[in-house]
C-alpha positions in Angstrom: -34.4 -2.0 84.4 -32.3 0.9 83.0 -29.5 -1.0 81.6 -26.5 2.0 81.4 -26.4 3.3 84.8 -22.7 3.1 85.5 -23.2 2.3 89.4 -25.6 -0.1 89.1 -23.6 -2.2 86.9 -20.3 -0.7 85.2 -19.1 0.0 88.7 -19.7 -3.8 89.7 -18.1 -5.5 86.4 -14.8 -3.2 86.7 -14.4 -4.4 90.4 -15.2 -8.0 89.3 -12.5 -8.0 86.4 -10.0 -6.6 88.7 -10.1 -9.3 91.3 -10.3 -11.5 88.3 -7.3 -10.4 87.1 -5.3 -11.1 90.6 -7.0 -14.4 90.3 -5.3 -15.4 86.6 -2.0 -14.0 88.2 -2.5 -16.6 90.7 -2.9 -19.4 89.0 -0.7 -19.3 86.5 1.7 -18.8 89.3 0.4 -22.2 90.9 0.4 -23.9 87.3 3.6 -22.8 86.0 5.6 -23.2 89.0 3.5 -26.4 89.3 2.3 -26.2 93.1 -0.6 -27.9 91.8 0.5 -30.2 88.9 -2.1 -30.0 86.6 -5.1 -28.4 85.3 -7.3 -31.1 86.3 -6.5 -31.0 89.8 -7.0 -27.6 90.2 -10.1 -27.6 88.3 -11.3 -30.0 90.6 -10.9 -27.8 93.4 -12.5 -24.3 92.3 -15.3 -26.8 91.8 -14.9 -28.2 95.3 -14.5 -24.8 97.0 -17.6 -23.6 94.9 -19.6 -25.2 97.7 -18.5 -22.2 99.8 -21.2 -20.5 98.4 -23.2 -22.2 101.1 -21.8 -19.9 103.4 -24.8 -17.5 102.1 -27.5 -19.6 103.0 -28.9 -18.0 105.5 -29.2 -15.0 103.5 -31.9 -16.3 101.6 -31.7 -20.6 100.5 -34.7 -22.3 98.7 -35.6 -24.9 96.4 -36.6 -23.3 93.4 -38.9 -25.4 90.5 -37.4 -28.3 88.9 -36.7 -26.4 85.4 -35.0 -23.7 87.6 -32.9 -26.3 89.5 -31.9 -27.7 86.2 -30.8 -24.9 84.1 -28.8 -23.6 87.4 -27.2 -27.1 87.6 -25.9 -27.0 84.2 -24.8 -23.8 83.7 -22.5 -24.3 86.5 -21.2 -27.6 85.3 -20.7 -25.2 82.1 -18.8 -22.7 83.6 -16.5 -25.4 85.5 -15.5 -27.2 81.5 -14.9 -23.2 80.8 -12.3 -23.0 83.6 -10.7 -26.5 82.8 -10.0 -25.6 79.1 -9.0 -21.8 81.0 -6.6 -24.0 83.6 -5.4 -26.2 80.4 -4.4 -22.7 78.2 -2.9 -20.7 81.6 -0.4 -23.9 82.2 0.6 -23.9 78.6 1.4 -20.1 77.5 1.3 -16.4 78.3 -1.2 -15.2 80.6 -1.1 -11.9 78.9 -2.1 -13.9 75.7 -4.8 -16.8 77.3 -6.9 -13.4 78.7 -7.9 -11.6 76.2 -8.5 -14.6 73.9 -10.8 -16.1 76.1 -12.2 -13.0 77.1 -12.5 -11.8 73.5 -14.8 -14.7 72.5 -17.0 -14.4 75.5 -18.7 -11.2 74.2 -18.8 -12.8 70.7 -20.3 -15.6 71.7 -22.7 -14.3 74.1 -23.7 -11.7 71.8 -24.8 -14.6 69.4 -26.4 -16.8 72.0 -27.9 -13.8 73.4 -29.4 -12.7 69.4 -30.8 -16.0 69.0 -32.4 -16.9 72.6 -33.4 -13.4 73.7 -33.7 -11.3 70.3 -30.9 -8.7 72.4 -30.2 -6.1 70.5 -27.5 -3.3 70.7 -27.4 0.0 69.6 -24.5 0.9 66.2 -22.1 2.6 69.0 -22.1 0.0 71.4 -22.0 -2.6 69.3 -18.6 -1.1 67.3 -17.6 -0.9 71.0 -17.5 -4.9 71.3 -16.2 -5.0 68.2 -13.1 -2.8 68.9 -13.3 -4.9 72.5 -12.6 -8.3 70.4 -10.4 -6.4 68.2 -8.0 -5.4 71.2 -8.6 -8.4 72.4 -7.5 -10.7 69.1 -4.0 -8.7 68.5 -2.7 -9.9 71.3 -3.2 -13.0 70.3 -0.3 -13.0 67.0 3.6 -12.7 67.4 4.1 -9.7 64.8 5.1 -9.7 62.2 3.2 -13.1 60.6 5.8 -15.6 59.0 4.3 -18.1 56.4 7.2 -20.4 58.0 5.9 -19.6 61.9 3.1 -20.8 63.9 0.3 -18.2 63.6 -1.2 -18.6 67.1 0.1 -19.5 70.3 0.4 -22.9 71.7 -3.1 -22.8 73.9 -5.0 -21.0 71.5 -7.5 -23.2 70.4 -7.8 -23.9 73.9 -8.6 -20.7 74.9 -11.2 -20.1 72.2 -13.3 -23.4 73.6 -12.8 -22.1 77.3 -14.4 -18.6 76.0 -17.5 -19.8 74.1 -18.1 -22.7 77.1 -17.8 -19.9 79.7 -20.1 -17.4 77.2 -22.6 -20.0 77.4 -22.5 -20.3 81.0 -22.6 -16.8 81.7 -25.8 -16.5 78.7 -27.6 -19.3 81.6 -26.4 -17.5 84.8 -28.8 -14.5 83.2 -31.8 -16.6 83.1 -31.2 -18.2 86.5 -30.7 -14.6 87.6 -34.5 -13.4 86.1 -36.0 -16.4 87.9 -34.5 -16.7 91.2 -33.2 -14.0 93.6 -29.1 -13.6 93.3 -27.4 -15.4 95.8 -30.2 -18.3 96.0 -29.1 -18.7 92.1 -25.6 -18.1 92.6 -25.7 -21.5 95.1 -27.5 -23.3 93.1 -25.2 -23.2 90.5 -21.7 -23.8 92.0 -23.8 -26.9 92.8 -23.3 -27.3 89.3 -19.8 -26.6 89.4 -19.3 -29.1 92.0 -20.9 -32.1 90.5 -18.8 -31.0 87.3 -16.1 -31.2 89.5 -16.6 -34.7 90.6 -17.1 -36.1 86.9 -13.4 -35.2 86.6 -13.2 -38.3 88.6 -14.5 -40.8 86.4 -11.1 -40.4 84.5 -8.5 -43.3 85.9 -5.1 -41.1 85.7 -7.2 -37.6 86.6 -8.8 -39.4 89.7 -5.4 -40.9 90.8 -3.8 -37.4 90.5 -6.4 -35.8 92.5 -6.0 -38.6 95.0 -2.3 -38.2 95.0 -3.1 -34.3 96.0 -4.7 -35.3 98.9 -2.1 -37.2 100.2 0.6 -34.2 99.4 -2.1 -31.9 100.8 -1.6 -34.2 104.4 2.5 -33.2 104.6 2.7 -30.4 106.7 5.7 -28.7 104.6 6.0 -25.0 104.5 5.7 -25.3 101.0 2.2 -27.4 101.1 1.1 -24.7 103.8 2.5 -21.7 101.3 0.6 -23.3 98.0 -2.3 -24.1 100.4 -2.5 -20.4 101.6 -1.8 -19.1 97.9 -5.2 -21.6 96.7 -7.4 -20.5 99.3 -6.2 -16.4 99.2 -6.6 -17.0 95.3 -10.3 -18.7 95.2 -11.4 -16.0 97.9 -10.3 -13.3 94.8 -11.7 -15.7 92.5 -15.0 -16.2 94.4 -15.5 -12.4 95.2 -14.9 -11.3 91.1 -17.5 -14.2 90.5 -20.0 -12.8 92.8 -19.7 -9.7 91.4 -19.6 -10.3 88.0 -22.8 -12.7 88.5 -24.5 -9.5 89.9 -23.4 -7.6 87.2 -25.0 -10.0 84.8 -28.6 -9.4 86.7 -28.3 -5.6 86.6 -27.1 -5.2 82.9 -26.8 -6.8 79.9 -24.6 -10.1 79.2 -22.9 -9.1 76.4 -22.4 -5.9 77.9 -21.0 -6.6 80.7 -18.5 -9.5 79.0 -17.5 -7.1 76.2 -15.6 -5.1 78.9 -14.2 -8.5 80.3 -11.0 -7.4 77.8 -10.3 -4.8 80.9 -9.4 -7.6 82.8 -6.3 -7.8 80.3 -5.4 -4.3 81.3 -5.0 -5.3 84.4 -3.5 -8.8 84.3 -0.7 -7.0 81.5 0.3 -5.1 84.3 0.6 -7.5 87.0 1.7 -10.2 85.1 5.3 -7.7 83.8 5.5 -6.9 87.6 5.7 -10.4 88.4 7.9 -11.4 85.4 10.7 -9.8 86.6 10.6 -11.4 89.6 9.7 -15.3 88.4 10.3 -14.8 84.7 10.6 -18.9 84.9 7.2 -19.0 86.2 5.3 -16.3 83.9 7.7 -16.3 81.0 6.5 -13.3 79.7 8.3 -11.7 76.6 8.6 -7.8 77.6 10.9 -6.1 74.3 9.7 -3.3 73.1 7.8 -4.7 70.3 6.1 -6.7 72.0 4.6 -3.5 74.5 4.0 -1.6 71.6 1.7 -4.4 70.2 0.2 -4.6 73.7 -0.1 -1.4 74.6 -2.1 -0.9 70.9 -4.6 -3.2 72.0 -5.1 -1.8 75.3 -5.7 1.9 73.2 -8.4 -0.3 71.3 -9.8 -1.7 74.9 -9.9 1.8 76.0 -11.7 3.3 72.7 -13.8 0.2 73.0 -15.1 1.3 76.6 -16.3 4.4 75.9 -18.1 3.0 73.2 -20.3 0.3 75.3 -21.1 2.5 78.0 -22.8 5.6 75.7 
């Protein structure tokens, strides 16, 4: 399969990013203005609502062979401890910074697993393309200029850095699903993954009263339980829709391809997330000076260099 036809999979990773990046915008709006209280909780739901992948069943549903069943299981429960260290970084700093952290390691990290498990290799020009990517991607990261007396990275950080190797890993396992089964029978089988993920959240006392506790809120028929309800289900609809698309883009290209331009996703959420700010600066607490667009828009020249560079 000819890997750099731009509609085949270039097209279908930009789309994905972009509804990805309305999806970030939402929840750090639900986390920082704490409609849903805590990562955990909402974790528990995208894993939940990953069952709404069902809804393509009759499109094509089977029972693959037990190996199959078992690498699609756990590369969803994967990708769901990727989005709870996500949901844990989002609720404690920037979006504009959580993005392209996570999103820098992804291609690192998938280029690795990718080396080792499939021998993938990359030509000189694209692969200085994911390196500008991660580049862009990493100076975002610092408040400039460095202090020896000032912390160097941003409350999160670390966090970030796990959610991007965990959801690397995943997206390294979605691949092989994706060779052995058709799309959307894959794509079921692992938010079944998700979902049982989801439930192990459970097994925690204080996390499994919380998410009790939600249900009970979820019962109050507030306008504000209907607003946050209608926010969550708009937002995992977004969410869902950049997942299906970026799954698809995984079986018509390469992985760390496709998750090397996961940085424009940054571009997008930059710009959304200073719209928003002005509105609920409490919320998205965004720091707009000059200096700090000057270092953002730098990375985003970096992104853009990095771009061309992937898709020669």
């Amino acid at each position: 399969m000819e890997i750099f036809d731009p509609v085949s999979w270039i097209f279908v990773a930009v789309s994905a990013y972009f509804l990805g990046a309305f999806a970030v915008l939402m929840d750090k709006f639900l986390l920082g203005s704490k409609r849903i209280s805590s990562p955990q909780i909402y974790t528990f739901y995208v894993g939940i609502f990953g069952l709404g992948a069902f809804l393509f069943a009759p499109f094509g549903f089977n029972v693959p062979p037990i190996w199959q069943i078992v690498v699609s299981l756990v590369s969803g429960a994967i990708y769901i401890g990727g989005i709870f260290a996500l949901n844990v970084s989002i609720s404690k700093a920037e979006a504009s910074r959580v993005t392209p952290v996570v999103f820098s390691v992804v291609p690192l990290a998938s280029y690795l697993i990718s080396f080792v498990v499939n021998n993938e290799k990359l030509t000189l020009a694209q692969l200085g393309g994911v390196v500008m990517l991660i580049v862009g991607g990493l100076l975002i990261s610092f408040d400039l200029p460095l202090k020896k007396s000032q912390q160097k990275f941003f409350t999160g950080f670390y966090t970030s850095c796990l959610a991007g190797f965990l959801l690397a890993v995943s997206y390294v396992m979605f691949k092989i699903v994706y060779v052995e089964q058709a799309f959307l029978n894959g794509f079921m089988w692992t938010r079944v993954g998700g979902f049982l993920a989801a439930l192990l959240l459970l097994l925690m006392p204080i996390w499994r009263r919380e998410i009790f506790k939600s249900f009970s809120h979820a019962k109050k028929p507030s306008h504000e339980n209907v607003s946050t309800g209608g926010f969550f289900v708009v937002n995992k609809i977004m969410g869902g829709l950049s997942s299906i698309l970026l799954n698809k883009a995984f079986q018509l290209g390469s992985v760390t391809l496709v998750n090397s331009m996961v940085s424009l996703q940054y571009v997008f959420v930059l710009i959304l997330v200073a719209v928003a700010a002005r509105k609920k600066p409490n919320v998205f607490a965004e720091k707009l000076s000059f200096w700090d667009w000057a270092q953002k828009v730098s990375a985003i020249a970096i992104i853009a260099v990095g771009m061309f560079y992937i898709s020669r």
